[in-house]
MIVODREN-984937 format. One record per residue: x, y, z of N, C-alpha, C in turn; residue number from 1. Coordinates in Angstrom, 3 decimals. Example, Ala and Ser with C-alpha at 12.3 -4.5 7.8 and 13.67 -1.06 7.14 Angstrom:
<atoms>
{n.c1=13.190 n.c2=-5.690 n.c3=7.800 ca.c1=12.300 ca.c2=-4.500 ca.c3=7.800 c.c1=13.200 c.c2=-3.300 c.c3=7.800 resi=1}
{n.c1=12.850 n.c2=-2.250 n.c3=7.080 ca.c1=13.670 ca.c2=-1.060 ca.c3=7.140 c.c1=12.900 c.c2=0.030 c.c3=7.870 resi=2}
</atoms>
This chain:
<atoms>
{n.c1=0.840 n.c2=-1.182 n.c3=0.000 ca.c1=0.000 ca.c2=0.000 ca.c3=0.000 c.c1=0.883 c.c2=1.242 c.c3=0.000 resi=1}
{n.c1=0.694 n.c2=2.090 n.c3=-0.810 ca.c1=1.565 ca.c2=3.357 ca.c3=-0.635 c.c1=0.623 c.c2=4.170 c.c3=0.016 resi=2}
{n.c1=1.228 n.c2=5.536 n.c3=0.362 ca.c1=0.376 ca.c2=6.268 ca.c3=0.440 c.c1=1.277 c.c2=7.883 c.c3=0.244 resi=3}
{n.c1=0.140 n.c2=8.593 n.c3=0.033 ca.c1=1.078 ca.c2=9.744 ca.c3=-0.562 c.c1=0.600 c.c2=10.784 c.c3=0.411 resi=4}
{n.c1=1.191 n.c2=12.168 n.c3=0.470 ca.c1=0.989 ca.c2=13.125 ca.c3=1.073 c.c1=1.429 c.c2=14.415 c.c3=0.516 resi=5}
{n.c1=0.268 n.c2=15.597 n.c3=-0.010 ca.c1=0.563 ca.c2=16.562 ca.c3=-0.814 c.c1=0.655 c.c2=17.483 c.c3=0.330 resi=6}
{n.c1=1.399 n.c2=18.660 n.c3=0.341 ca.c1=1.104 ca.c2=20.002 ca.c3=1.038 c.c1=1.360 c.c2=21.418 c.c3=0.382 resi=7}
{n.c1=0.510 n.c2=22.243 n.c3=0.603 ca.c1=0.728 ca.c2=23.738 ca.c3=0.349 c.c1=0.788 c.c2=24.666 c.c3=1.157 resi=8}
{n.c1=1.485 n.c2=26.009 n.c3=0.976 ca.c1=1.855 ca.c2=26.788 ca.c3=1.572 c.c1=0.745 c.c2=27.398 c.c3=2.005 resi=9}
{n.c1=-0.509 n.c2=27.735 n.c3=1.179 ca.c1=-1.403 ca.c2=28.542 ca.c3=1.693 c.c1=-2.729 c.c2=28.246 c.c3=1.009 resi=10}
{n.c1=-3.576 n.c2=28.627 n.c3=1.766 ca.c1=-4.947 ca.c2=28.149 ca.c3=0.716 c.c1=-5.534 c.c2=28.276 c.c3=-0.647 resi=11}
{n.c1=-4.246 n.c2=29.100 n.c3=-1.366 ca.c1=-4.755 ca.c2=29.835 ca.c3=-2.530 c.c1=-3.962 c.c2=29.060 c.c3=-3.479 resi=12}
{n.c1=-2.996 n.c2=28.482 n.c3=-2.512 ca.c1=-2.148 ca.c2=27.816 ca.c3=-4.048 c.c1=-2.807 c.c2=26.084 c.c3=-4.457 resi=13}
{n.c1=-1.978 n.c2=25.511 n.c3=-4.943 ca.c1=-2.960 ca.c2=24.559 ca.c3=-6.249 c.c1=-2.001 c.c2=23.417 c.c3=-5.989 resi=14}
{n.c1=-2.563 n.c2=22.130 n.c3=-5.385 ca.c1=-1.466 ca.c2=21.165 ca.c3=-4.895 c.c1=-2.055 c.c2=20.319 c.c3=-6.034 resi=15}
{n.c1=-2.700 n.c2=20.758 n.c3=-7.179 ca.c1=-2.727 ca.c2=19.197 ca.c3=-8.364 c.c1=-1.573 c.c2=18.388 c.c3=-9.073 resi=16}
{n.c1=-0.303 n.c2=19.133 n.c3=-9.146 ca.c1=0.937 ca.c2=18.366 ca.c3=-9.589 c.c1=1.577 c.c2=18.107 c.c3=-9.228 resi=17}
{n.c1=1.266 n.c2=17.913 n.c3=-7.348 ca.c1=1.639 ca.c2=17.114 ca.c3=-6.843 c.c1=0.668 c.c2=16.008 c.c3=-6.459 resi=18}
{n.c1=-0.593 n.c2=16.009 n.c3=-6.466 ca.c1=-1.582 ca.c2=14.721 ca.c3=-6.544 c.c1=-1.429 c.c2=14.398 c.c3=-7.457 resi=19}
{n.c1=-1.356 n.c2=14.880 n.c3=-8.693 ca.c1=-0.689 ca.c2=14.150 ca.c3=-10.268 c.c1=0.356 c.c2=12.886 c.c3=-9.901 resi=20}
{n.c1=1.630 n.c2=13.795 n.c3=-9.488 ca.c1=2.592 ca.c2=13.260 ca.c3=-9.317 c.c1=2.528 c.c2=11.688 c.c3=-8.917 resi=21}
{n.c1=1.547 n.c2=11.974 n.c3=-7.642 ca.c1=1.157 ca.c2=11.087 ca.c3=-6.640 c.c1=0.478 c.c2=9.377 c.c3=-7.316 resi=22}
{n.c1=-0.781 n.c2=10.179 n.c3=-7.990 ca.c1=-1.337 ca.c2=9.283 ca.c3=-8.895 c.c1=-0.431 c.c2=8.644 c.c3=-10.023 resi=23}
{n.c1=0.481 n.c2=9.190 n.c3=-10.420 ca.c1=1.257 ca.c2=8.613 ca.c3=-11.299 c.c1=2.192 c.c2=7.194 c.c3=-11.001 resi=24}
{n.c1=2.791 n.c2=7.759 n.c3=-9.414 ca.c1=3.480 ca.c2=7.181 ca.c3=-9.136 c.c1=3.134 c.c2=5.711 c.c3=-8.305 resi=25}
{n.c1=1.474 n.c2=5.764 n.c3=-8.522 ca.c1=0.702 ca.c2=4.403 ca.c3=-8.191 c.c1=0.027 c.c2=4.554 c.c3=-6.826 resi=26}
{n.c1=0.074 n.c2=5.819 n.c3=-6.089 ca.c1=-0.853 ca.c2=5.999 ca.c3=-4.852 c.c1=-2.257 c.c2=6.500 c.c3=-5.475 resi=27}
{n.c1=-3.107 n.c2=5.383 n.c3=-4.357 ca.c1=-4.453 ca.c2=5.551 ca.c3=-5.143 c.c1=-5.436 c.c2=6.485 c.c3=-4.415 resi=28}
{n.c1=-6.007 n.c2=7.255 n.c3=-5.222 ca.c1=-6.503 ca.c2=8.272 ca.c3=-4.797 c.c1=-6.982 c.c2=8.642 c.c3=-3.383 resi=29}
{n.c1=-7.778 n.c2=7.201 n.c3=-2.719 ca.c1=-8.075 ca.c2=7.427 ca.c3=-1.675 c.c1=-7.103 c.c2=7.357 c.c3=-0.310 resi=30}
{n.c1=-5.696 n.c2=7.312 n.c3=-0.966 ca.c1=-4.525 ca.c2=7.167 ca.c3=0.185 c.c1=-3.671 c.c2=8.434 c.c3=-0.258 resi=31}
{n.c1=-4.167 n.c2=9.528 n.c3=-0.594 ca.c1=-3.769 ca.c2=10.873 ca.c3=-0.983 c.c1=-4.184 c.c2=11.776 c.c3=0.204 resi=32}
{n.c1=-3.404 n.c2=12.379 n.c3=1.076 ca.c1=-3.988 ca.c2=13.140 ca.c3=2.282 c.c1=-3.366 c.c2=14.347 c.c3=1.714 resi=33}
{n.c1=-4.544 n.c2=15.805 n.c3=1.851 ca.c1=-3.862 ca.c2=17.072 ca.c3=1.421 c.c1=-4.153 c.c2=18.103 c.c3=2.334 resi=34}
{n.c1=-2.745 n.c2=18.297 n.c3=2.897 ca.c1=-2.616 ca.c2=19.513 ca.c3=3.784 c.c1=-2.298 c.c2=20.600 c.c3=3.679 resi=35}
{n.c1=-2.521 n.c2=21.715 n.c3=4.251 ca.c1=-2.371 ca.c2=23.264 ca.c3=4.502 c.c1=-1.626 c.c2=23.775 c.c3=5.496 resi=36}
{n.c1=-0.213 n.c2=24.482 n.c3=5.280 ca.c1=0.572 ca.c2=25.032 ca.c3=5.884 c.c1=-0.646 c.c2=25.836 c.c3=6.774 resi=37}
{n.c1=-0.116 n.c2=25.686 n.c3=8.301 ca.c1=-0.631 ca.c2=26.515 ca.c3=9.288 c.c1=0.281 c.c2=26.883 c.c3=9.859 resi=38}
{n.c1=0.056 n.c2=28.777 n.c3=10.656 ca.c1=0.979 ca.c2=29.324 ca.c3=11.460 c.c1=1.408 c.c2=28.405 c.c3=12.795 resi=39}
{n.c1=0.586 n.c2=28.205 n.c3=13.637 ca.c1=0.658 ca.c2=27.362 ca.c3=14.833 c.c1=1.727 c.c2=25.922 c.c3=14.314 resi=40}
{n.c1=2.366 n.c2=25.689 n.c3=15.519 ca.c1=3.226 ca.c2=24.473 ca.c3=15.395 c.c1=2.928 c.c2=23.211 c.c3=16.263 resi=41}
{n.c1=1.868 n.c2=22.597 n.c3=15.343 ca.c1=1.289 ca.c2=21.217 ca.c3=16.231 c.c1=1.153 c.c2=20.715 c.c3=14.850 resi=42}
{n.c1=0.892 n.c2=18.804 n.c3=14.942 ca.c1=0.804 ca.c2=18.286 ca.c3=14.098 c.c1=-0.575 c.c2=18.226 c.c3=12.963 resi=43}
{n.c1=-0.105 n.c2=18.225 n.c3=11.362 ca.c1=-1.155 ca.c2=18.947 ca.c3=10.994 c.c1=-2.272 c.c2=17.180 c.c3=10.884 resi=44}
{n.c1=-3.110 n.c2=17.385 n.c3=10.688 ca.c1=-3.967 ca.c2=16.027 ca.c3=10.790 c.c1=-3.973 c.c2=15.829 c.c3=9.593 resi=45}
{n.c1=-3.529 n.c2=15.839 n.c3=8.424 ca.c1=-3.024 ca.c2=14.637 ca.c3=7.133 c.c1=-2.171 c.c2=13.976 c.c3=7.701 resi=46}
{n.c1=-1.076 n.c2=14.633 n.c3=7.951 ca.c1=-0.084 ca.c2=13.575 ca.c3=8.853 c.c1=0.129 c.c2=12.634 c.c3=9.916 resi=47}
{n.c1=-0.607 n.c2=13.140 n.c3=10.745 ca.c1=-1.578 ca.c2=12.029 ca.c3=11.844 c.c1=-2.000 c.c2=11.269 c.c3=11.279 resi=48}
{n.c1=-2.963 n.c2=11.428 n.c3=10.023 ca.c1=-4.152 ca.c2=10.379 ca.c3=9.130 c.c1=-2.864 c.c2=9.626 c.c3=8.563 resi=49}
{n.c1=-1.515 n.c2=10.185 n.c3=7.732 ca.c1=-0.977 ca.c2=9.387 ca.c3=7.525 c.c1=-0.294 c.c2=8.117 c.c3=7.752 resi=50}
{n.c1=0.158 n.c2=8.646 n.c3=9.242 ca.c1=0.758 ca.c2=7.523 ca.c3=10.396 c.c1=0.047 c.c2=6.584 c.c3=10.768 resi=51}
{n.c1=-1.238 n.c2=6.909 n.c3=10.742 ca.c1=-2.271 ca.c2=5.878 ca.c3=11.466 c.c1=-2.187 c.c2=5.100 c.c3=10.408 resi=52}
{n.c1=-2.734 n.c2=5.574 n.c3=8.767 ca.c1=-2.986 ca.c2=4.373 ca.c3=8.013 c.c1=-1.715 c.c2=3.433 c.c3=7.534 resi=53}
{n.c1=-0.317 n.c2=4.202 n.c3=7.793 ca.c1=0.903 ca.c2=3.399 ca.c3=7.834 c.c1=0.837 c.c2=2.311 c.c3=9.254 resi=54}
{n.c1=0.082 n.c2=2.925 n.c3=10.388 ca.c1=-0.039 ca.c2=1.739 ca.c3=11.248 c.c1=-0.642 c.c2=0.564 c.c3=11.386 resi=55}
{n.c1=-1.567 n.c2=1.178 n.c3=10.438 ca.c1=-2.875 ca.c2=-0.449 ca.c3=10.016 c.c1=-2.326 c.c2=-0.987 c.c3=8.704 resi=56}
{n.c1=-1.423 n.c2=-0.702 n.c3=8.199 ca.c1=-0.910 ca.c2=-1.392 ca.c3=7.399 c.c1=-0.366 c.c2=-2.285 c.c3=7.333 resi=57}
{n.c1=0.773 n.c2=-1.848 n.c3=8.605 ca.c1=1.612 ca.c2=-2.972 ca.c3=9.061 c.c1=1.286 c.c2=-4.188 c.c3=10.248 resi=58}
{n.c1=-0.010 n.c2=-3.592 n.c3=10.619 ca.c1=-0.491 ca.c2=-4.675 ca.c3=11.421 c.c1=-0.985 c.c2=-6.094 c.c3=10.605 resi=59}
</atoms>
C-alpha cells in the first residue's frame, strides 16, 4: 500500500501536480492526504491520518 501526502503553503495555491505526481506514481486516490501550511506548530492532521494508516498497514 503506498500512500502519498501533498502540502501547500497557503490556501490559494494549487497542490494538483503534486496529486498528479502522486497518482502517477501508483498511490491511489483514496490514500492521498492534502494539507495546509498553518501558522501554529502542532501536528497537521493529514499527517496524523498518515501515520495511522501506515499503522494499520503494518499490522
Amino acid at each position: 500500500m503506498l500512500i502519498g501526502y501533498a502540502r501547500v503553503s497557503t490556501a490559494d495555491q494549487n497542490p494538483d501536480h503534486q496529486i498528479d505526481a502522486l497518482l502517477r506514481a501508483g498511490v491511489d486516490r483514496d490514500n492521498i492526504h492534502l494539507d495546509t501550511a498553518r501558522a501554529r506548530k502542532r501536528p497537521a492532521p493529514s499527517s496524523t491520518l498518515s501515520c495511522s494508516c501506515c499503522a494499520r498497514a503494518t499490522r
